[in-house]
N, C-alpha and C positions, 0 to 999 in steps of 0.2 A: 626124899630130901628136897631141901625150897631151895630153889636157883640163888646162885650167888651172883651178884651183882656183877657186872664187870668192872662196872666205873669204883664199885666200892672194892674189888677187889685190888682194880689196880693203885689206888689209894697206900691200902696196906703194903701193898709192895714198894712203893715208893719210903714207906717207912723203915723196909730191910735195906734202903742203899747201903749199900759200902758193909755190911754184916757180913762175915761168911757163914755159910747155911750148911744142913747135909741134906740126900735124899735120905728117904725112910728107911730103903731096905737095904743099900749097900754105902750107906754113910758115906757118900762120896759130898766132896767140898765143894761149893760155888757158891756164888756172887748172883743178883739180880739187879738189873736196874731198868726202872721204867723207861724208854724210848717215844718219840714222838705218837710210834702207832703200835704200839706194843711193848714188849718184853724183850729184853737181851740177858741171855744166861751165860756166864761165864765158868767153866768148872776150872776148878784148881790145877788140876792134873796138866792142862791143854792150854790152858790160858787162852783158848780160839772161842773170844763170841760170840753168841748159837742166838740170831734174832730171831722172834716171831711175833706175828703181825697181831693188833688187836681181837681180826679174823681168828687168829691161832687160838688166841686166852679165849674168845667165844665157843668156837668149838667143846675145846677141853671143859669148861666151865658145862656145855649142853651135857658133854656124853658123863661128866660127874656129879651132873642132877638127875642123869637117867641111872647109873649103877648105882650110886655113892659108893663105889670102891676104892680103895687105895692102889689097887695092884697094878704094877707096872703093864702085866700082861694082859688087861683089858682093854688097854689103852695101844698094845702092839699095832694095831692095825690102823689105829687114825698118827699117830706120831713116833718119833723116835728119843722124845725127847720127853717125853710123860713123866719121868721122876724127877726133873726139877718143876715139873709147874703141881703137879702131885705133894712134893714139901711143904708148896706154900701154900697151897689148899689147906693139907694141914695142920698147919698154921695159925691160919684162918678162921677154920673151925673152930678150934682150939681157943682162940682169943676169943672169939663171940659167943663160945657154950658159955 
């Protein structure tokens, strides 16, 4: 799968402000919003938001050019937070197919 931009990614996400969103697999609710150096996720449940750095969307973005998986559990091991940046991948995808 071709690398997704990060700048175009975070674009699109600046486009979900203020939407509530789900994850894929456990429909769980949250919130995104673009941040100065990345992403801040807010899920419904918690209303505690979960920031990560630009660095964080590059990563996630690397290791989903390297599987193109969806699954939360491929992602176990670099985050904790993989099904909210996961949603908006596909998203992402999904707009652009």
């Amino acid at each position: 799968m071709a690398r997704i931009s990060t700048d175009s990614f975070l674009r699109f996400c600046e486009s979900l402000d203020g939407q509530e969103l789900s994850t894929l697999a456990r429909h769980r609710k949250f919130k995104v919003r673009v941040v100065d150096d990345g992403l801040e996720f807010t899920p419904h449940i918690s209303k505690k938001p979960r920031h990560h750095s630009r660095q964080y969307v590059d990563g996630v973005l690397d290791h989903f050019e390297q599987s193109g998986s969806f699954m939360v559990t491929q992602y176990s091991g670099y985050t904790a937070n993989a099904s909210y940046m996961l949603a908006l991948i596909d998203r992402y995808v999904k707009r652009a197919g």
